[in-house]
N, C-alpha and C positions, 0 to 999 in steps of 0.2 A: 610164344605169346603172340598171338594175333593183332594186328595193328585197327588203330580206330579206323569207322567208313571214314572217307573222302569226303567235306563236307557239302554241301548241296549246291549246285552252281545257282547263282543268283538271277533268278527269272528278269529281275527289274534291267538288269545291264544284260540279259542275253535279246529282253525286247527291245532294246534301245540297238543293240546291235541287229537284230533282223531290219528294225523300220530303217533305219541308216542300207542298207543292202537293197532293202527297199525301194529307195531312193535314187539309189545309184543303177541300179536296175533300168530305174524310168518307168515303173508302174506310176500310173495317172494318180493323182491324190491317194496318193502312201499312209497321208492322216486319215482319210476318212472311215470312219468306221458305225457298226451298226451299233444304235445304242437301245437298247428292250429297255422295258420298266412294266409295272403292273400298277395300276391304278386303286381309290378307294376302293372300286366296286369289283376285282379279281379279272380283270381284263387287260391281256395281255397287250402289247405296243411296241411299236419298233418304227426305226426313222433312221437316217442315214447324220451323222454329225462330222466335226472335223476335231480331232484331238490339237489338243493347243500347247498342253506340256505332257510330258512324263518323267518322274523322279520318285526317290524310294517312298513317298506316301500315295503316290498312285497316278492315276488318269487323269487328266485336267480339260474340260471343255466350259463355252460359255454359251447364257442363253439368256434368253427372258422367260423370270422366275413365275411370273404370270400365265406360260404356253402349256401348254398339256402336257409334254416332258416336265415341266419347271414345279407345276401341280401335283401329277404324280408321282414324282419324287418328295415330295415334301408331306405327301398323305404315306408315301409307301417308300424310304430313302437306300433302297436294294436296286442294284442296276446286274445288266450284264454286257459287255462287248464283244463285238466282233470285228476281228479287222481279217477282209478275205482279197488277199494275195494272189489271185487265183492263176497268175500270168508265172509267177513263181511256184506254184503249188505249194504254199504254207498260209497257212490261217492261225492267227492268235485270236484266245478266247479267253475272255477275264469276267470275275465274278467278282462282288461286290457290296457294302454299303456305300454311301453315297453323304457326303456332308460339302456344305459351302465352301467355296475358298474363303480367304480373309478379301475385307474391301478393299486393303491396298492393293492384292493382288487382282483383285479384278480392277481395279483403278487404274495400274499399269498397264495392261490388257488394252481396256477401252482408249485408253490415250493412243496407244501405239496404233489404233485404224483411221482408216481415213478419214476424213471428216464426212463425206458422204455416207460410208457402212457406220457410223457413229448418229446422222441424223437417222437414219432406217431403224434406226435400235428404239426411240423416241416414235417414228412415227407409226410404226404396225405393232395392233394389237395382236400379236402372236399367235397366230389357234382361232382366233375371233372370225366371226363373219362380218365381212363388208359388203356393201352394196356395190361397189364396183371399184377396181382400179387406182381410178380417176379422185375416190378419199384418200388412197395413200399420196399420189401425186401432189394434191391439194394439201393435205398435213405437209408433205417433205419442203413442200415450198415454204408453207408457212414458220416451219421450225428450220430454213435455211435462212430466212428474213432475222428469224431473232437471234440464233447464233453463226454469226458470217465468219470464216474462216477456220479458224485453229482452235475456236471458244467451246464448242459441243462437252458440257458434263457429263456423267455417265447416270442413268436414269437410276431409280434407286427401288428399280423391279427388274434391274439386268445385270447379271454378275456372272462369277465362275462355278462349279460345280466338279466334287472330284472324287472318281470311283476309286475305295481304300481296296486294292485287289486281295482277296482270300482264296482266289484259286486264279492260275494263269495256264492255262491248255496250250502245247506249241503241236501244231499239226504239220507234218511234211508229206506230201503225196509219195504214192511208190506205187509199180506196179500191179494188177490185179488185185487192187482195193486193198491190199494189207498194208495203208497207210501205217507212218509212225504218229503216234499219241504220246506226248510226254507232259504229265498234269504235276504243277506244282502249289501246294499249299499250303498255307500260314501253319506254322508249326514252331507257338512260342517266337523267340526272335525270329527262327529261320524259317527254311522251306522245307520240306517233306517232299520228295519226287515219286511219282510211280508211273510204270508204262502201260497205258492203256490201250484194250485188246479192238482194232478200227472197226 
């Protein structure tokens, strides 16, 4: 009698364990990763962001829910990541729905920056055109006048945002392009593995 597979190594603690290697490595911002999204009108978008958590419900960044990311996500709530390692030769790729965190947790969040990155979040309208600079300068002073010190609330167009992974791609370079591809995907509780051909 043949014994059951081995059951699927867990994407979520093998990416916790590359970015941790990551890290130790000494790649420049290990969080940063690229975050796609497609808009109301089927156009594509891409931007560079910083991951803020990850755990077994997924990807966690923050933003103002007002900015072009913030928009279209909320018209179209499907993302994709990339995070390119490339000093290491591995790239993690995650795909996605996308829903809010809860307000405490972005509550925590927001408290835990400084009061400076806390007024900035208050004074740029995100994605917006300004006339120059010198409005943001002008807004930071003025919303530095009315909350001085440790006071700064968190605006209630600015929260967290977090990709539920259904596919996580782990790429490792290898000679003469026959990279390794190892793609895992939601499969009921678990994950589903397969090795895809580079």
């Amino acid at each position: 009698m043949s014994s059951p597979p081995a059951p699927a190594e867990d994407p979520i603690a093998k990416f916790q364990q590359w970015l941790a290697e990551a890290t130790t490595f000494g790649v420049h911002e290990p969080t940063a990763m690229t975050l796609a999204t497609v808009g109301a009108d089927g156009a594509p978008a891409a931007r560079m962001v910083l991951l803020k958590g990850v755990e077994e419900r997924g990807f966690s960044f923050f933003t103002n829910y007002d900015s072009d990311k913030g928009m279209q996500l909320r018209d179209n709530p499907r993302a994709a990541l990339v995070f390119p390692w490339h000093v290491m030769g591995r790239q993690v790729r995650v795909t996605g729905p996308v829903e809010r965190v809860s307000a405490e947790e972005s509550d925590a969040y927001f408290a835990s920056r400084p009061p400076g990155s806390r007024i900035s979040a208050w004074a740029s309208p995100q994605s917006g055109v300004i006339t120059s600079r010198q409005v943001l300068e002008d807004k930071v002073a003025e919303l530095t006048a009315r909350w001085p010190g440790d006071t700064v609330p968190r605006p209630p167009f600015w929260g967290g945002l977090r990709v539920l992974p259904v596919t996580i791609e782990f790429w490792t370079h290898k000679d003469d392009r026959l990279h390794d591809r190892e793609r895992h995907t939601r499969d009921g509780d678990g994950w589903k593995v397969e090795c895809l051909a580079p």
